[in-house]
mmCIF file of the N, C-alpha and C atoms, coordinates in Angstrom:
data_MODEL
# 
_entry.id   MODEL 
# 
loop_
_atom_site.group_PDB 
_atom_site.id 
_atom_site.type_symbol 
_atom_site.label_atom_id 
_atom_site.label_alt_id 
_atom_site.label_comp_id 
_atom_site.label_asym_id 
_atom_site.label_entity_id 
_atom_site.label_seq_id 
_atom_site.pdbx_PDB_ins_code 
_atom_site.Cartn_x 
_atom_site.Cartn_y 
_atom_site.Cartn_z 
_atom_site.occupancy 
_atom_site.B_iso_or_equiv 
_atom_site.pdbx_formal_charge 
_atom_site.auth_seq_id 
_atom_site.auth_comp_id 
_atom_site.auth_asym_id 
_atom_site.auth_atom_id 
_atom_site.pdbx_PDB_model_num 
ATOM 1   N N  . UNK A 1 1  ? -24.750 -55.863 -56.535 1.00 0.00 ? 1  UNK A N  1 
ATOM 2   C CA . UNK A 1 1  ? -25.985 -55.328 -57.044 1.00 0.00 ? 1  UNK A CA 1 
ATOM 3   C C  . UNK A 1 1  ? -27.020 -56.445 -57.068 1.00 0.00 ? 1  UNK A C  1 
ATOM 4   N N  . UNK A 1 2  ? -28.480 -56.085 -56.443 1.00 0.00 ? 2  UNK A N  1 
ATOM 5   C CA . UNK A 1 2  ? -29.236 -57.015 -56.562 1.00 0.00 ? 2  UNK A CA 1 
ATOM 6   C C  . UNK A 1 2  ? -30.117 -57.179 -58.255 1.00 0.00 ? 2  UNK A C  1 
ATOM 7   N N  . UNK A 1 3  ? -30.238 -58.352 -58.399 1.00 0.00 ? 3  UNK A N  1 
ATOM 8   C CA . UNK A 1 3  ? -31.067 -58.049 -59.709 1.00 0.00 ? 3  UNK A CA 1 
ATOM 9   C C  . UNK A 1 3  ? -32.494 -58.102 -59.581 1.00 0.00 ? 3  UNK A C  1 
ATOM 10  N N  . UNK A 1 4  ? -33.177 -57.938 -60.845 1.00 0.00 ? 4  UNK A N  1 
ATOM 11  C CA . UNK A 1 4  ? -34.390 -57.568 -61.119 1.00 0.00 ? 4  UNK A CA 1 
ATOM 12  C C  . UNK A 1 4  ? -35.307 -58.707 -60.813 1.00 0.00 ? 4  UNK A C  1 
ATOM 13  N N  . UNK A 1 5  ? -34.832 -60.077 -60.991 1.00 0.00 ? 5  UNK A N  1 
ATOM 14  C CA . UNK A 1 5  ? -35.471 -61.063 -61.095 1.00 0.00 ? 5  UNK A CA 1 
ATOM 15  C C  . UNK A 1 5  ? -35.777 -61.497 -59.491 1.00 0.00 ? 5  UNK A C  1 
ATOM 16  N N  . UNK A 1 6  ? -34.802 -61.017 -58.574 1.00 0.00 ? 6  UNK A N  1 
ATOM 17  C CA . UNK A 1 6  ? -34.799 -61.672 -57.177 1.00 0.00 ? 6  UNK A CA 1 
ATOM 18  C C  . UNK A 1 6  ? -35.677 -60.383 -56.323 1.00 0.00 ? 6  UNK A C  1 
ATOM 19  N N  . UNK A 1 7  ? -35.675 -59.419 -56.780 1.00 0.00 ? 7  UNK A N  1 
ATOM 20  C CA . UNK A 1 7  ? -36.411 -58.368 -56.382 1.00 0.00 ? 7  UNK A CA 1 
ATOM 21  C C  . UNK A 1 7  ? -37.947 -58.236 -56.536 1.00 0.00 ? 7  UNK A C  1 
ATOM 22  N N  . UNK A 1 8  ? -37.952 -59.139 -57.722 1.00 0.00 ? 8  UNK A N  1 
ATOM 23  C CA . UNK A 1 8  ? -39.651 -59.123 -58.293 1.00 0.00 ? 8  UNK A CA 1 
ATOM 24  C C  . UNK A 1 8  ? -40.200 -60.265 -57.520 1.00 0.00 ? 8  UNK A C  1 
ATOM 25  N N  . UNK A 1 9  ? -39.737 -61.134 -56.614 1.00 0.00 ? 9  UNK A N  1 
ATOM 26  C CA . UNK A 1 9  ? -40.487 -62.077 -55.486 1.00 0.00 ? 9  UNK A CA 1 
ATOM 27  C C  . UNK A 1 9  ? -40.827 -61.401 -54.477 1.00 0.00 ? 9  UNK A C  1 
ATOM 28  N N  . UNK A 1 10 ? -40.135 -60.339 -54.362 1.00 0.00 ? 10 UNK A N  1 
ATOM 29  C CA . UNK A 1 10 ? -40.805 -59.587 -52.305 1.00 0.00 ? 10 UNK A CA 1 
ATOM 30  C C  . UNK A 1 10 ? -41.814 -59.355 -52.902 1.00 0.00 ? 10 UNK A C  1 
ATOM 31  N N  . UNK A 1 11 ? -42.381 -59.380 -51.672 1.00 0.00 ? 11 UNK A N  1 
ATOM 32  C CA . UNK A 1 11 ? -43.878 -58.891 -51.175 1.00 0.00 ? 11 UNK A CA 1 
ATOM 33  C C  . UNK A 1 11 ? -43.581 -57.136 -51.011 1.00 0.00 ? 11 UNK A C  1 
ATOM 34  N N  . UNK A 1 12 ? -44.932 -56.459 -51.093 1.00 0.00 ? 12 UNK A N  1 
ATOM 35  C CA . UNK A 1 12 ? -44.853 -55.173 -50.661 1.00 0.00 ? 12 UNK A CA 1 
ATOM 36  C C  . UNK A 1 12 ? -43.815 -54.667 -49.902 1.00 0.00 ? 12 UNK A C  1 
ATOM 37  N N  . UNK A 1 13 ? -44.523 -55.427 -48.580 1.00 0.00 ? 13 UNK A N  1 
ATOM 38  C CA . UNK A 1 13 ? -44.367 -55.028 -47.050 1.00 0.00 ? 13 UNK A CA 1 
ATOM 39  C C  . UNK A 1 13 ? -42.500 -54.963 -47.037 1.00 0.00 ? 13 UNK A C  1 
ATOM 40  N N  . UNK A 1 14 ? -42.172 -56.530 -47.868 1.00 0.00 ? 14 UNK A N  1 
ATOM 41  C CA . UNK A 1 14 ? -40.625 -56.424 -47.619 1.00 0.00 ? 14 UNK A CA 1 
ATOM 42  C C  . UNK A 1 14 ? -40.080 -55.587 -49.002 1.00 0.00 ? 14 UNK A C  1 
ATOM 43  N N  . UNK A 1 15 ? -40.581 -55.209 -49.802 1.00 0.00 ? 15 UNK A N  1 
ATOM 44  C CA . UNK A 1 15 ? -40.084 -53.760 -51.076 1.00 0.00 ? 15 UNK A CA 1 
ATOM 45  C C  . UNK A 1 15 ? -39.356 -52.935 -49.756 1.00 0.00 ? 15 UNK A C  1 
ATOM 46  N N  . UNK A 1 16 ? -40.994 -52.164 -49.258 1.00 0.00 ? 16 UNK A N  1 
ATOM 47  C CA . UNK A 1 16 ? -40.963 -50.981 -48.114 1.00 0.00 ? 16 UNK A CA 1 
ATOM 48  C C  . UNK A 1 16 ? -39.689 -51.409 -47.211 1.00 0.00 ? 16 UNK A C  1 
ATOM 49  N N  . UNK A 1 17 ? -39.763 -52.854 -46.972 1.00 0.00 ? 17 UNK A N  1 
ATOM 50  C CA . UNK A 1 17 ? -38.336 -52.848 -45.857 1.00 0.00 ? 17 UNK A CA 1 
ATOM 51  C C  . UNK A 1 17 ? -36.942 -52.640 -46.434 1.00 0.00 ? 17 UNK A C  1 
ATOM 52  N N  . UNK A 1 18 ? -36.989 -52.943 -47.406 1.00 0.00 ? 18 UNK A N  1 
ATOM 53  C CA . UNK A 1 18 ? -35.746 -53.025 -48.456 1.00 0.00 ? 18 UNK A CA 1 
ATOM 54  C C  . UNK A 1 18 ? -35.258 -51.664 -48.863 1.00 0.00 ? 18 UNK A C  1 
ATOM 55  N N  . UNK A 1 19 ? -36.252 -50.637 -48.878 1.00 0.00 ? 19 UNK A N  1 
ATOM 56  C CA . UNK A 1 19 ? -36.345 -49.488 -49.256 1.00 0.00 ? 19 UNK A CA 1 
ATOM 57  C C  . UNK A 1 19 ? -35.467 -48.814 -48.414 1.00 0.00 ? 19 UNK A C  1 
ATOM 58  N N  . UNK A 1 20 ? -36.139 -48.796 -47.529 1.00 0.00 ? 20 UNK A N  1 
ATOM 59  C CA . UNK A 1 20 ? -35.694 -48.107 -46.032 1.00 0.00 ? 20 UNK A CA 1 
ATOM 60  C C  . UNK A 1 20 ? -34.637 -48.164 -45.850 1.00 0.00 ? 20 UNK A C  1 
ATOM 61  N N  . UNK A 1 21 ? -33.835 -49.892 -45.716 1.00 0.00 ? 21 UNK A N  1 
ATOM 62  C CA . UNK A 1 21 ? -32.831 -50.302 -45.740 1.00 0.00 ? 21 UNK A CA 1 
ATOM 63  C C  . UNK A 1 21 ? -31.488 -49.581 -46.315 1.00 0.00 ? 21 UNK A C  1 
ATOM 64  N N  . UNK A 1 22 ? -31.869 -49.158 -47.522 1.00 0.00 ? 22 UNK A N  1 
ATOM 65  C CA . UNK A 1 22 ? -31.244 -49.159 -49.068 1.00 0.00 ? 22 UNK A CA 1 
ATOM 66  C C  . UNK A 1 22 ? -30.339 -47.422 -48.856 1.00 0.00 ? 22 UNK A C  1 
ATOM 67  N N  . UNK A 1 23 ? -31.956 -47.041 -48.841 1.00 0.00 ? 23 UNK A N  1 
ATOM 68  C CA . UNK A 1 23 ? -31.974 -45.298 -48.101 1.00 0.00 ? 23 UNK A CA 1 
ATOM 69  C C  . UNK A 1 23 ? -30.712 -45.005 -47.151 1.00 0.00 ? 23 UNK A C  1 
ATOM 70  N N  . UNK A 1 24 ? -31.068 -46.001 -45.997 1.00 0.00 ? 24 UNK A N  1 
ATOM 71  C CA . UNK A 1 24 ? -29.972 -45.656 -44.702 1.00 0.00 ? 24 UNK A CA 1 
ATOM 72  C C  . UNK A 1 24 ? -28.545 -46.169 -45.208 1.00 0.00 ? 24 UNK A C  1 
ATOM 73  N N  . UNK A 1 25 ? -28.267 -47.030 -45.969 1.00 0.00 ? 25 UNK A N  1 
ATOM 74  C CA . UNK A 1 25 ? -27.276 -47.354 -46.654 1.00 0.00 ? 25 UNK A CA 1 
ATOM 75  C C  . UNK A 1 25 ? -26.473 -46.288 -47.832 1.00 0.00 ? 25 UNK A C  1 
ATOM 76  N N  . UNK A 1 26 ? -27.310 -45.502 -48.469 1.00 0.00 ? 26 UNK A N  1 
ATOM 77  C CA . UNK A 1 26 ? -27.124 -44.481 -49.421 1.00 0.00 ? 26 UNK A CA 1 
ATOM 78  C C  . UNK A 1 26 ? -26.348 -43.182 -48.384 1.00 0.00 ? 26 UNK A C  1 
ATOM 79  N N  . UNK A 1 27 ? -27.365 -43.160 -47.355 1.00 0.00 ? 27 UNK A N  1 
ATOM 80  C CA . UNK A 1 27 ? -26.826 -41.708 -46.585 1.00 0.00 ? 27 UNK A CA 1 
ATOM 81  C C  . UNK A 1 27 ? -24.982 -42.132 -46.171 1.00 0.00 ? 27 UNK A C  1 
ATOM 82  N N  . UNK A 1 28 ? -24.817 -43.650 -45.394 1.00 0.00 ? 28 UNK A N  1 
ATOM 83  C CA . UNK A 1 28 ? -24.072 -43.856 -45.175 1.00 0.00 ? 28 UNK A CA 1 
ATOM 84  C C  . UNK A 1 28 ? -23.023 -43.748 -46.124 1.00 0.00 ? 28 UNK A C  1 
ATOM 85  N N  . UNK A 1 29 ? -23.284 -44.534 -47.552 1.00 0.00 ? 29 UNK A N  1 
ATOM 86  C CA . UNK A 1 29 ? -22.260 -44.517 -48.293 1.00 0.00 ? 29 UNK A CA 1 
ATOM 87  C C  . UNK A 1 29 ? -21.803 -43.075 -48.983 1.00 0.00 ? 29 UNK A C  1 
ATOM 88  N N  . UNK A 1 30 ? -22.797 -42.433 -48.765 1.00 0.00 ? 30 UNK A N  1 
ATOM 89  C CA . UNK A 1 30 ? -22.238 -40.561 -48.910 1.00 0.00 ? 30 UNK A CA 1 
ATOM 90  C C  . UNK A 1 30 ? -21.259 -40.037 -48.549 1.00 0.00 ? 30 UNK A C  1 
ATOM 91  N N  . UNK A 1 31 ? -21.478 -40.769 -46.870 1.00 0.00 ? 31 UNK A N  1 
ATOM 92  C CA . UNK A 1 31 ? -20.657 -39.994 -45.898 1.00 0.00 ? 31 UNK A CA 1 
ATOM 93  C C  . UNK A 1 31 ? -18.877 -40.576 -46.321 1.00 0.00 ? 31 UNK A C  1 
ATOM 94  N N  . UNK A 1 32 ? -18.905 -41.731 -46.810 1.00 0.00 ? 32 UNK A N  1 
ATOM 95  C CA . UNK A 1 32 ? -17.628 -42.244 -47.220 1.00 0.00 ? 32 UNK A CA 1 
ATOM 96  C C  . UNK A 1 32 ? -17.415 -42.535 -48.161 1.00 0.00 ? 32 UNK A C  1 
ATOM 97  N N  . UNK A 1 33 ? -18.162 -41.692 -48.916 1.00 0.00 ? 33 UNK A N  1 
ATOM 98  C CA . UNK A 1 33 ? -17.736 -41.223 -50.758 1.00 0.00 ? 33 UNK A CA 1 
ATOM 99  C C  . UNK A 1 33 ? -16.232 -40.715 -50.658 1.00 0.00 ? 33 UNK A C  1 
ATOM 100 N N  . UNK A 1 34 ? -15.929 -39.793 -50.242 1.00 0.00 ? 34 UNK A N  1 
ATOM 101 C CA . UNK A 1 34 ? -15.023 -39.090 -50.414 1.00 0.00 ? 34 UNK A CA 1 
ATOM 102 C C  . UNK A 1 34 ? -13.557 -40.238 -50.589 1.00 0.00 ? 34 UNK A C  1 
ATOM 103 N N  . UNK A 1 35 ? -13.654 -41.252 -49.873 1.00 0.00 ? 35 UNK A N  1 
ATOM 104 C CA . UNK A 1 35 ? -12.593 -42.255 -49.902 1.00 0.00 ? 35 UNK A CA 1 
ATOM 105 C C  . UNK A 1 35 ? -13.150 -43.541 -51.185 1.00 0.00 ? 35 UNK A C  1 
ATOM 106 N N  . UNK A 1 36 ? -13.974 -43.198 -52.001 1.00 0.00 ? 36 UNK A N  1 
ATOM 107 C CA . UNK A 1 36 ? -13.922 -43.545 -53.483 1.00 0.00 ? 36 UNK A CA 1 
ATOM 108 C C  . UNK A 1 36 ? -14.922 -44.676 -53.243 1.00 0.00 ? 36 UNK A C  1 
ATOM 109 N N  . UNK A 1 37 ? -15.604 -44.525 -52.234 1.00 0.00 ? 37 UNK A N  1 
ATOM 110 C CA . UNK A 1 37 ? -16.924 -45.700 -52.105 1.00 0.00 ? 37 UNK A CA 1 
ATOM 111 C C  . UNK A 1 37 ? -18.441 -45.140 -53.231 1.00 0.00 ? 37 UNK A C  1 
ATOM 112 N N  . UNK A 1 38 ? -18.143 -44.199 -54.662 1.00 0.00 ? 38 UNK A N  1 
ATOM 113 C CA . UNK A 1 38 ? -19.085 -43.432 -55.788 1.00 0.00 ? 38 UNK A CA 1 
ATOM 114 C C  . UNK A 1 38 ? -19.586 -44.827 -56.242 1.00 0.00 ? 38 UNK A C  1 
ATOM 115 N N  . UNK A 1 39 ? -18.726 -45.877 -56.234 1.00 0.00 ? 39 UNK A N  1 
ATOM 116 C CA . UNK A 1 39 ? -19.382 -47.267 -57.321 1.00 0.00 ? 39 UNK A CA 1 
ATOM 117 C C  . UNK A 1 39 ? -20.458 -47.440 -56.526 1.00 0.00 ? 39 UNK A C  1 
ATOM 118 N N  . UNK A 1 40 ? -20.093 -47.274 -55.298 1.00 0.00 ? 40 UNK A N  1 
ATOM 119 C CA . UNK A 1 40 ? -21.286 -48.341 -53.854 1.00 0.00 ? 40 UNK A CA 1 
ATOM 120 C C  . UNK A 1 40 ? -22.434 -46.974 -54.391 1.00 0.00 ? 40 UNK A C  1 
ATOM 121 N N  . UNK A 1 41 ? -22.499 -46.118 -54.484 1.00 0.00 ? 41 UNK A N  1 
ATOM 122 C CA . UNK A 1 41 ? -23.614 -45.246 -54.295 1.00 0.00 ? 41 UNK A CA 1 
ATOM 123 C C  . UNK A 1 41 ? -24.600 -45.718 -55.906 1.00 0.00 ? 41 UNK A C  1 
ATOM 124 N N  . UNK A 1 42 ? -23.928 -45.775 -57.001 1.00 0.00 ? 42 UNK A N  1 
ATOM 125 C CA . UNK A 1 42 ? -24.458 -45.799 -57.751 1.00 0.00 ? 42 UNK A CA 1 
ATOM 126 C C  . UNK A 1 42 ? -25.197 -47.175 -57.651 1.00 0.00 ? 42 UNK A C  1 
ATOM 127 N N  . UNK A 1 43 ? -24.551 -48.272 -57.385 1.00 0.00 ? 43 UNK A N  1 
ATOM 128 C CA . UNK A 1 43 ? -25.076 -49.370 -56.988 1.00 0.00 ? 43 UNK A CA 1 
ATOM 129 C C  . UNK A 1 43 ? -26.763 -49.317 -56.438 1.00 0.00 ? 43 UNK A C  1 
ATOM 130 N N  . UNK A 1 44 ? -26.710 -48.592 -55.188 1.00 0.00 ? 44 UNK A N  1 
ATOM 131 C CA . UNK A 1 44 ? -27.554 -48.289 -54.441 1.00 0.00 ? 44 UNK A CA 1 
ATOM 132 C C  . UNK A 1 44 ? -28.626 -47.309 -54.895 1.00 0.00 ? 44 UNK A C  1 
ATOM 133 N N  . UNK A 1 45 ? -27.922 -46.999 -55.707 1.00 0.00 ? 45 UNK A N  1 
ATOM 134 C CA . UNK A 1 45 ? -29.220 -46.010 -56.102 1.00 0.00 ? 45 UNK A CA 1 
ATOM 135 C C  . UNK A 1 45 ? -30.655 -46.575 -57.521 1.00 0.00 ? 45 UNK A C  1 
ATOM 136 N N  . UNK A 1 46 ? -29.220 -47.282 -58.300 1.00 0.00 ? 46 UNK A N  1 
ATOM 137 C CA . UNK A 1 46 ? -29.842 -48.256 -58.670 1.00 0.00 ? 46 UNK A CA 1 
ATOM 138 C C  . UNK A 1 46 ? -30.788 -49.329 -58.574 1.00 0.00 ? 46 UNK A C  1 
ATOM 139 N N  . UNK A 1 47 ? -30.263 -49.866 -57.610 1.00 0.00 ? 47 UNK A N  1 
ATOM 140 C CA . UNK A 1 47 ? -31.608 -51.214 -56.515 1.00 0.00 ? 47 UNK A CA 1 
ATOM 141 C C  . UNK A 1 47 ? -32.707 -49.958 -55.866 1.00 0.00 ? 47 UNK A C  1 
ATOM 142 N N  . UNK A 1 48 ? -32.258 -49.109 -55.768 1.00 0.00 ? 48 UNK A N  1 
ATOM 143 C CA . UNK A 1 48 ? -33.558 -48.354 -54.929 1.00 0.00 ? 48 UNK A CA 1 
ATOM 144 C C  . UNK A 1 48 ? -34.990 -47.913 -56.382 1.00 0.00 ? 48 UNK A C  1 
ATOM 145 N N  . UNK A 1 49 ? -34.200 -47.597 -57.438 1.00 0.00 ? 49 UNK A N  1 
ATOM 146 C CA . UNK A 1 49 ? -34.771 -47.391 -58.757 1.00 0.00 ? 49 UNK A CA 1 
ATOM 147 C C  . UNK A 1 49 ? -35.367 -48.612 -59.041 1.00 0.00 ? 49 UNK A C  1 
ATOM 148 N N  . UNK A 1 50 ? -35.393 -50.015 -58.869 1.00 0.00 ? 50 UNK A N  1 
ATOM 149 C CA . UNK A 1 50 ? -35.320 -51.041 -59.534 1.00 0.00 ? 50 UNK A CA 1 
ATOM 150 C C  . UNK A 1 50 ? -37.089 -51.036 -58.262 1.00 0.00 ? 50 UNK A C  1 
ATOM 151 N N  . UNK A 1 51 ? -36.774 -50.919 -57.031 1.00 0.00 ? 51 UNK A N  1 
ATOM 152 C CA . UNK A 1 51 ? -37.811 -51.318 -56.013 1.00 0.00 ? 51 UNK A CA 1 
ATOM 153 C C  . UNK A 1 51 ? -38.626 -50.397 -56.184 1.00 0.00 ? 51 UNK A C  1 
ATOM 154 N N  . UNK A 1 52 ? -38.257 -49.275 -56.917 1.00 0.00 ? 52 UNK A N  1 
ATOM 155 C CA . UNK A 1 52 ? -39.742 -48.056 -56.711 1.00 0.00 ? 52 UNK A CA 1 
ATOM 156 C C  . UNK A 1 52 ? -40.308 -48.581 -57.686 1.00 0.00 ? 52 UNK A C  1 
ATOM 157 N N  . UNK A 1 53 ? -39.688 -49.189 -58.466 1.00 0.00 ? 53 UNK A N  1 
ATOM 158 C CA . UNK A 1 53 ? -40.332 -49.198 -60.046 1.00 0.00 ? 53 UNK A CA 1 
ATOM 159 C C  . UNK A 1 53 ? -41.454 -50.620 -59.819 1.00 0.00 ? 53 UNK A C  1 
ATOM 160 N N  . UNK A 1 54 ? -40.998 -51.444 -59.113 1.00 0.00 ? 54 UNK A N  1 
ATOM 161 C CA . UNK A 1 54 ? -41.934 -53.087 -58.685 1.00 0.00 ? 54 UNK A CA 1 
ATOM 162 C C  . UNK A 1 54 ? -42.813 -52.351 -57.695 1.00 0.00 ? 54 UNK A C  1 
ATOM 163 N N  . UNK A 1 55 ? -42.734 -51.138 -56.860 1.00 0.00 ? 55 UNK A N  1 
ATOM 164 C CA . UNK A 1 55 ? -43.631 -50.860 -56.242 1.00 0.00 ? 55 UNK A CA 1 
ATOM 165 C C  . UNK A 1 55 ? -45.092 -50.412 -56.848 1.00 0.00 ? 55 UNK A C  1 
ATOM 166 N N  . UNK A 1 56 ? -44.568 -49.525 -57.816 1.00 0.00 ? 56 UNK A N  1 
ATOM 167 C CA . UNK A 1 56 ? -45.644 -48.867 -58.831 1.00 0.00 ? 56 UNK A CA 1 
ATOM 168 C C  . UNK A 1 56 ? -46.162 -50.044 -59.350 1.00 0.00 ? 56 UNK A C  1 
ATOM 169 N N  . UNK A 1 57 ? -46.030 -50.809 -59.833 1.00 0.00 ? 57 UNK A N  1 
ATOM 170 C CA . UNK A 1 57 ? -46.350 -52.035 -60.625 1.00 0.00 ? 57 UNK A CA 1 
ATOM 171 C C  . UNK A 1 57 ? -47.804 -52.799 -59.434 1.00 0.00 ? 57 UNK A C  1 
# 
């Protein structure tokens, strides 16, 4: 899990890349939920919560 403090140095441009990133990573880890990868999703959903929130800011 990334934290809050290393997240609050990107720039916009790399939030938006991180985002994207994060996203295509989420769909993936969906697809291989079923074999107990739920921690990785929450993880991910988390850092994606953490970057919308520095975006608004």
């Amino acid at each position: 899990m990334v934290k809050f403090k290393e997240l609050s140095k990107l720039q916009k441009k790399d939030i938006d890349k991180k985002l994207d990133e994060l996203r295509l990573d989420l769909v993936k880890a969906r697809v291989t939920a079923s074999k107990g990868g739920k921690v990785k999703i929450k993880e991910i959903k988390q850092t994606i919560a953490r970057l919308l929130m520095l975006r608004k800011s």
